[in-house]
N, C-alpha and C positions, 0 to 999 in steps of 0.2 A: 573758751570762756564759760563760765559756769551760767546757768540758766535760771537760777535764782536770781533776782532785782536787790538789791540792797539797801538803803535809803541815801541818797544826795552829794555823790561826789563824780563830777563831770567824765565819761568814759568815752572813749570813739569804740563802735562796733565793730566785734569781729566781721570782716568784711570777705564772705565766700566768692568765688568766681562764678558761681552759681546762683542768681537771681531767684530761686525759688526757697532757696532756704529762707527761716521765718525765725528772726533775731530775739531776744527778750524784750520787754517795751517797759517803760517807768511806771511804778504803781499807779499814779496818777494819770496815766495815758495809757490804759491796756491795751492789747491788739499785738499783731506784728505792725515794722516799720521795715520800711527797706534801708538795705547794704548802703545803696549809693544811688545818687542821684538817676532818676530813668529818664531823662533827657539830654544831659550834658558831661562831657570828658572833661580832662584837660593835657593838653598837648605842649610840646616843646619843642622847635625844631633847631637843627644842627644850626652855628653861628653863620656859615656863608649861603644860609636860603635866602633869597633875598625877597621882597614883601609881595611881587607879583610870583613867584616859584611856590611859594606858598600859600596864596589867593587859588591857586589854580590848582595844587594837594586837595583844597577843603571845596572847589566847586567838582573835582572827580569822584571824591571822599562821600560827599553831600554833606559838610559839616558847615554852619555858622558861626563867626568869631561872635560871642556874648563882650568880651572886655579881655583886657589881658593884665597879669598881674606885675606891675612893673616892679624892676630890680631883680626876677629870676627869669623876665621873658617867657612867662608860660600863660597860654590862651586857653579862654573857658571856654570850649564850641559847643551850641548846642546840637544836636544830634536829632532825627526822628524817636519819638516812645517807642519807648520798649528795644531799641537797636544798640544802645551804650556798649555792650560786650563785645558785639559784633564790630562796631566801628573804632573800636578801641583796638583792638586786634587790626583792623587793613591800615588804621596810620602805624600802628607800631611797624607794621609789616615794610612800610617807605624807609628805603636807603636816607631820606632825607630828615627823619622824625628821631628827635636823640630819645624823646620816651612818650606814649600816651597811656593814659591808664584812666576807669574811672572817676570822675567826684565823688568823692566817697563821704560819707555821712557820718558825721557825730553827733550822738545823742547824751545827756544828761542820765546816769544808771544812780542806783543808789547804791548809798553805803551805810553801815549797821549806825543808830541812832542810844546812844548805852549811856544815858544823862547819870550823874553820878559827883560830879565837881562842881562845887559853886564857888570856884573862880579858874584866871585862866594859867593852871596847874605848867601847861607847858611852856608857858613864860620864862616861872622860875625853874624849869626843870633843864630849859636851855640856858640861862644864866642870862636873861636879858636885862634883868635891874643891875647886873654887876657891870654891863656893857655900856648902860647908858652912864656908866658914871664916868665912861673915857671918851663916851661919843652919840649924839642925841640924832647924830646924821644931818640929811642940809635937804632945803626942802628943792635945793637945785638937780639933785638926785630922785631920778621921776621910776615907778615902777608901773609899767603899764600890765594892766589886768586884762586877760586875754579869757572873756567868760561870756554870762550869760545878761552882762552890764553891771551897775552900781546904782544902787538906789540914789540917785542925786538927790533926795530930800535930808539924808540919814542925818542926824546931828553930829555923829562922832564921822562924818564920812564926806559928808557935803563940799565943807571949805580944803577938805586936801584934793580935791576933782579939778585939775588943771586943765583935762580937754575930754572932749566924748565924738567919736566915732561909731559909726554904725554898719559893721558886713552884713550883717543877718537881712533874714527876711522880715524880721521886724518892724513897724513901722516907728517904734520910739528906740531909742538909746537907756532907757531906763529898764530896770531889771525888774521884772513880773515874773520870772521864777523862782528867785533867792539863791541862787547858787554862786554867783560871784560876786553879790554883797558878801555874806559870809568870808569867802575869802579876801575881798580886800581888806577888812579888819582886821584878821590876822596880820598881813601884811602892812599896812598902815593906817589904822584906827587913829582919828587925832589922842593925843595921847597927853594926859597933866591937862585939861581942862574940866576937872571934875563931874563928868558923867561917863558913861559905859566903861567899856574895854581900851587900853593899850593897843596899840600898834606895834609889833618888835622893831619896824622901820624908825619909828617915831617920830621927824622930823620930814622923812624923808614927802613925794606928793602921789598920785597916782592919777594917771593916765585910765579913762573909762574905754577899751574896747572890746565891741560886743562882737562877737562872732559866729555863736550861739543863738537862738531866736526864743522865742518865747515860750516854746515847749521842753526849751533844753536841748535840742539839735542842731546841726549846720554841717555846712560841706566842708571837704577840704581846703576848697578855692577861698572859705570864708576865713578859714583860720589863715592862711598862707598871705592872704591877702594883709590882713590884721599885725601878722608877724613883719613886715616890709613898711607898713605901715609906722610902725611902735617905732624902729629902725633909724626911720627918715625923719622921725620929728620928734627926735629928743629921748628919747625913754634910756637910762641905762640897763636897766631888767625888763625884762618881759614873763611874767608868770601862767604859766598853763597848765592848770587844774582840769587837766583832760588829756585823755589817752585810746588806746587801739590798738589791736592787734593785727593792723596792717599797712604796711609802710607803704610810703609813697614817695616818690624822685621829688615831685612838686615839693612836701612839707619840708622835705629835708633841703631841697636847694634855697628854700626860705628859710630854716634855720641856723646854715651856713652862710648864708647873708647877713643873717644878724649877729651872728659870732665875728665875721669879717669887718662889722662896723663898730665894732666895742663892747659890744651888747651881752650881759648873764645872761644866758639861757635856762629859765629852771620847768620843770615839768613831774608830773605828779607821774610815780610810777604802775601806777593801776590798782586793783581794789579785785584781785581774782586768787587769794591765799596761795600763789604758784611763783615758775619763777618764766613763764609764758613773756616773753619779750610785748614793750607796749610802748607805741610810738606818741609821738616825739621824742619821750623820755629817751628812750633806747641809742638815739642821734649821737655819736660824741661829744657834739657839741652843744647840748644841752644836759644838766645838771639834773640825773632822777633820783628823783625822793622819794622814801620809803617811809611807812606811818611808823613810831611806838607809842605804847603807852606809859603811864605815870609809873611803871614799874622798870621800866627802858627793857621791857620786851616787846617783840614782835609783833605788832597788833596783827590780830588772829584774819583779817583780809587783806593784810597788807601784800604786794607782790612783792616780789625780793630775788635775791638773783645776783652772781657776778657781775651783771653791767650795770646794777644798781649803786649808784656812787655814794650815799649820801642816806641819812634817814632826819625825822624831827614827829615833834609828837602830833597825833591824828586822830587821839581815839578819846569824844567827849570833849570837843576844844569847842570853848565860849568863845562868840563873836558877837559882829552885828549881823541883821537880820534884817528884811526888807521891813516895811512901813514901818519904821526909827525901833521897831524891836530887837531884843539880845537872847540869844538862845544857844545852844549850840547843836554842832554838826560832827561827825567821824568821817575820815577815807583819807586817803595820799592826797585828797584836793585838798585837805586842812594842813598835810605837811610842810606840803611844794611853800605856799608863800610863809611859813618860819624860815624858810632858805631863803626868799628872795628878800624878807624883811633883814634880813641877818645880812645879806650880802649889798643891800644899801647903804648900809651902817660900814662895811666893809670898805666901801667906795671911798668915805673918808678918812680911811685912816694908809692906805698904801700908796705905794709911787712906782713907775714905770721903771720896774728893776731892769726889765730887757730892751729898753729904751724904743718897742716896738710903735709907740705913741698912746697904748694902747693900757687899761688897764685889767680890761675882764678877764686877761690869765691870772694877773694877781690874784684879782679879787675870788675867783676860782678857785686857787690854790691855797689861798688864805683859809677859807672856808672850809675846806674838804682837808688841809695837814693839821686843823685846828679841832677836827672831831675828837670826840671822848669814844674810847673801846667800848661798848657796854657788853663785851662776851658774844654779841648775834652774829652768826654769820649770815649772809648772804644782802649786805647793805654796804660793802664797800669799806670806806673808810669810817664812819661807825657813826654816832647820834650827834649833832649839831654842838657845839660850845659856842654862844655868842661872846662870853665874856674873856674865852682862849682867842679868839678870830679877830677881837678889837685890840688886846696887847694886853688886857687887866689881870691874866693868868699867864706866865711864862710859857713860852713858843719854845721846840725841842729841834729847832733851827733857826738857822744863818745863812748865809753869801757868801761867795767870794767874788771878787771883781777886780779890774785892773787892765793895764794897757802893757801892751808887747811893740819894743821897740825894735831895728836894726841898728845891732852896738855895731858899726860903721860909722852912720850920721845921725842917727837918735832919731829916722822914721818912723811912722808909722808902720807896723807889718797888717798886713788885710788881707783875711784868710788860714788864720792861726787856728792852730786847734789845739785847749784848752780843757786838758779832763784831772778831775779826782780822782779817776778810778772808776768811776761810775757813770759821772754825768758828763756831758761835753758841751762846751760852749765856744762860739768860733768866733774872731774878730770882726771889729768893724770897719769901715772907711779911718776912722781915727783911730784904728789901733785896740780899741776898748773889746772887753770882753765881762760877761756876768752869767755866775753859775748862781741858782735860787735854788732854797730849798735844801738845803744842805744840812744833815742831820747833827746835830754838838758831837764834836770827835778831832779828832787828828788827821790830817788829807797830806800823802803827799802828791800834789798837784805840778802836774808837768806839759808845757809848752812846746807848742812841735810846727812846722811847716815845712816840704819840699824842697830844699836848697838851704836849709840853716840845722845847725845844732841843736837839737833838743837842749831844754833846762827845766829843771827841776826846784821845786821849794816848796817850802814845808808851811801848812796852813792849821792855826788853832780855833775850831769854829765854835760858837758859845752860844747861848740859845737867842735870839731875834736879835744878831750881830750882824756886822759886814764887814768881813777879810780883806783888806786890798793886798793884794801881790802882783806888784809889776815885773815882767821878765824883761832880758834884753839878749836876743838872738842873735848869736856869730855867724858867719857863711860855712858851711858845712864844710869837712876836710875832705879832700880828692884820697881816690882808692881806697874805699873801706871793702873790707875782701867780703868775699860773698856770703858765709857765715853768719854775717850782723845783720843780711838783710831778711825777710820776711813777708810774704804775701798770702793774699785770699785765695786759699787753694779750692772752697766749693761752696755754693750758694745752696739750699734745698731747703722746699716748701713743702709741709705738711698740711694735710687741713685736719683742724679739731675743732668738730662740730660746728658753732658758729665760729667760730676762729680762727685763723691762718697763723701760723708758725714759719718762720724763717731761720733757720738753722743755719750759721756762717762759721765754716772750720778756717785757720789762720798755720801754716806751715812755715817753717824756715828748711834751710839746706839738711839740719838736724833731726826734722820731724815737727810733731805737731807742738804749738806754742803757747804755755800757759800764760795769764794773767796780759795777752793784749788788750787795749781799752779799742774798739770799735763802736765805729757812729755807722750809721744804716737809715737811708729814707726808703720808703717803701712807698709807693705811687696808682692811685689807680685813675686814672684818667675820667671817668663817668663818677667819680666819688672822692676818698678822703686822700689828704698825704699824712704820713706816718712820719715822726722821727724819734729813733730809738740811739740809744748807749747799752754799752753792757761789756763786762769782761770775758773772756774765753777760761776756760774749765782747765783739768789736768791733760785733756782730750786734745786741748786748741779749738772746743767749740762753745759756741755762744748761740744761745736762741731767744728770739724774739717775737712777741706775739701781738697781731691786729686784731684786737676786738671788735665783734659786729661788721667781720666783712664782709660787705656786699661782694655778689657775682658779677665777674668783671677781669679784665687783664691788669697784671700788677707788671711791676717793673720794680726791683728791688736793686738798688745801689748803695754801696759801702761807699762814704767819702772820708771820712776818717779813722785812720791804722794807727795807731801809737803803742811800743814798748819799750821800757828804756833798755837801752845799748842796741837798739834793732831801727834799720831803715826800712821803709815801706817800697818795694820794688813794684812799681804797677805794671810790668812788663812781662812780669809772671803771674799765674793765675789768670784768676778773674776779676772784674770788679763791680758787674752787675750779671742778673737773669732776670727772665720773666716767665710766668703762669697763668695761665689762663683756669680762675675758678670758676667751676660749673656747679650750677645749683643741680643739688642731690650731690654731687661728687664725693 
């Protein structure tokens, strides 16, 4: 992390293992600060410890349960001063403890201050007057602000504040530093009431939780806390204009909670001009943003990087400002909420393609296939379109969807597997099936299951359409000679860098098999599950790649083989392996 301070976008501190290193401090607070909390962990223990087995850990440990944060089961203990290293290290070291590490601290850094627009340039720059003309958002769509609080006086901010929480050591809920007023204006400033700034949410309401304290610091346990929080009482966004360069089991099993309950995840992706990995962003499960400016180049501290999904403008952005002032602020903490204002807006205009109950992979994907290129690399899918994301600019995909029957009796089949060539999509209890995301073209899309005939049919996709193509599967013919059939002749993992690579070669009797469609879950027990598609090469191989794998044992299984004129024999080959990735490996 670079040791210059920059001026006012929420950062967590590089976080050494080492207690005596001495961090950068906010212009406004000189000094060193420390890493992480010098009194308190937080700990996890395996699911069958029961509450005496674990009472009796922390009285040989010497540790005190502080609270625990519900929904990830993870407990703040406090520790003796100065011992956090030490006693982090002898729970981790218990057969019985699945992680301890640290409470680690976030502070408030700054970010460059370059006033120069007198108005708010990346409004129009993401196209949000063209957005509200399809959709103003609802204000039953809540984006909870995960900051330093919200000035509850503000005029343009006040009446959209539906509730206030407080993790911090604070003793008010109100914001005395300015750093997440600022940001929830961006994000939803009331908006068409003739004074200040827009909101790109506009409609939508915002949730005040502070998790940060009044200096612009807090722990882990605060944010994590905060995030479980948002989760359980309503919020479909959660916005976190704050980052770090050191991960934590804790944040991320809260962030995967909140993904697991509906919830966008968006998070600012740092303010260090690199492409240095910065947590929460980094999480898969949270959405990181990248700053540009009014020129839709890189703003010059933005971080950026392959795991960086997403960018919005950050450099020179007017908002509000504590004591009802307008001003503006720079950094990725100005980005993050143009994504979660935009993905509010989002909220109302999609539907539960994957019938999961769930909407935040739409609204996800809506967002991130709906970016404009602007030439940058290192942002992913490229600079925000609100008025491509709501339907007012034509969408460069479609679906396909549809139900597989048994032509016997006109059942349902459950357990079909359904690819383009690309993508794979598997039936449901009723037979249904939905591929999203499908780029305008020509598919031929072919139906497969273990005991029935492949079928095939041809699909015309057109841009924010949906294809129905229903099949109806015969019982497979006895003695197909061994020729037709085809197996996973070799699983192998590579590591690249952060990265894990899964290379899957696909043989028949003939040699290797071009153009099979393989599905692949990839599994790590302590972390993410993976599921991939992809076709095989001239080679018979296909490779696939987990971003941001954590160290840990995977398990890699193929569950779906499909080529036409070929049966998937599982009795040759293989159809899973596993690995064990070791950090440094």
């Amino acid at each position: 992390m670079k040791k210059t301070v920059v001026a006012l976008a929420v950062a967590i501190l590089l976080i050494s293992s080492l207690p005596s290193i001495v961090f950068a401090a906010p212009p406004d607070n000189p000094g060193p600060v420390s890493g992480f909390s010098q009194e308190q962990i937080l700990i996890k223990f395996k699911p069958d410890i029961s509450l005496p087995e674990a009472a009796e850990i922390h009285r040989q440990l010497g540790g005190q349960v502080k609270q625990t944060i519900a929904g990830i089961g993870v407990q703040v203990v406090t520790v003796p001063q100065g011992q956090v290293m030490e006693k982090a290290k002898a729970y981790s070291a218990n057969a019985r403890v699945a992680y301890a590490e640290p409470d680690f601290m976030a502070e408030a850094l700054g970010s460059p201050d370059d006033p120069g627009f007198v108005n708010q340039w990346g409004m129009v720059k993401a196209q949000a007057p063209q957005a509200w003309e399809v959709t103003t958002g609802s204000s039953s769509i809540n984006i909870a602000i995960l900051d330093t609080g919200v000035d509850l006086d503000h005029p343009d901010l006040a009446n959209k504040i539906i509730s206030n929480v407080n993790f911090s050591g604070s003793a008010s809920v109100d914001d005395y530093y300015g750093h997440g007023t600022h940001v929830a204006g961006i994000a939803a400033a009331i908006t068409n009431n003739g004074i200040g700034v827009a909101g790109l949410g506009c409609n939508s309401t915002i949730m005040n939780v502070k998790v940060l304290d009044d200096s612009g610091m807090g722990t882990y346990s605060w944010i994590a806390s905060g995030i479980i929080w948002a989760a359980d009482n309503g919020a479909e966004l959660i916005n976190m204009s704050l980052g770090g360069s050191s991960g934590s089991s804790a944040l991320k099993d809260a962030v995967d909670y909140a993904w697991s309950k509906g919830v966008v995840v968006v998070a600012a992706a740092g303010n260090d001009g690199s492409t240095t990995p910065s947590y929460p962003a980094y999480y898969a499960n949270c959405i990181a943003v990248a700053a540009t400016d009014a020129s839709d180049a890189m703003a010059y501290f933005s971080t950026y990087g392959k795991w960086v999904d997403v960018a919005a403008p950050g450099l020179s952005i007017y908002s509000t400002l504590r004591n009802n002032g307008y001003g503006y602020k720079s950094g990725t903490s100005m980005a993050a909420p143009h994504v979660a204002g935009l993905a509010a807006l989002v909220f109302t205009t999609v539907s539960d393609v994957n019938g999961d109950g769930k909407l935040n992979d739409e609204v996800r994907s809506r967002v991130e296939i709906t970016c404009d290129d602007i030439g940058v690399s290192g942002i992913g899918h490229g600079r925000i379109n609100a008025a491509r994301a709501v339907g007012n600019v034509p969408v460069l995909s479609g679906s396909i969807t549809g139900s597989i029957t048994d032509a016997r009796d006109g059942s349902p089949v459950l357990g079909a597997a359904v690819t383009d060539g690309t993508r794979i999509a598997t039936t449901d209890a009723s037979g249904k099936y939905a591929i999203a995301d499908v780029p305008a073209g020509s598919y031929e899309v072919t139906a497969s299951k273990e005991g029935y005939e492949s079928s095939t049919g041809g699909a015309a996709v057109t841009s924010a359409t949906t294809v129905v193509l229903d099949f109806s599967l015969g019982p497979q013919s006895p003695g197909l000679p061994d020729t037709n059939t085809m197996w996973v002749d070799s699983i192998r993992f590579v590591r690249n860098g952060k990265n894990l690579v899964v290379e899957v070669r696909v043989s028949t009797a003939g040699g290797a098999l071009p153009g099979a469609a393989v599905g692949l879950s990839l599994e790590c027990p302590s972390s993410n599950v993976w599921s991939f598609s992809g076709t095989t090469d001239s080679a018979g191989l296909v490779k696939f790649r987990a971003s941001k794998a954590p160290v840990g044992s995977y398990l890699a299984a193929v569950n779906s083989l499909l080529c036409t004129g070929f049966t998937w024999d599982t009795s040759k080959g293989i159809t899973c392996a596993g690995y064990a990735l070791q950090s440094g490996a």
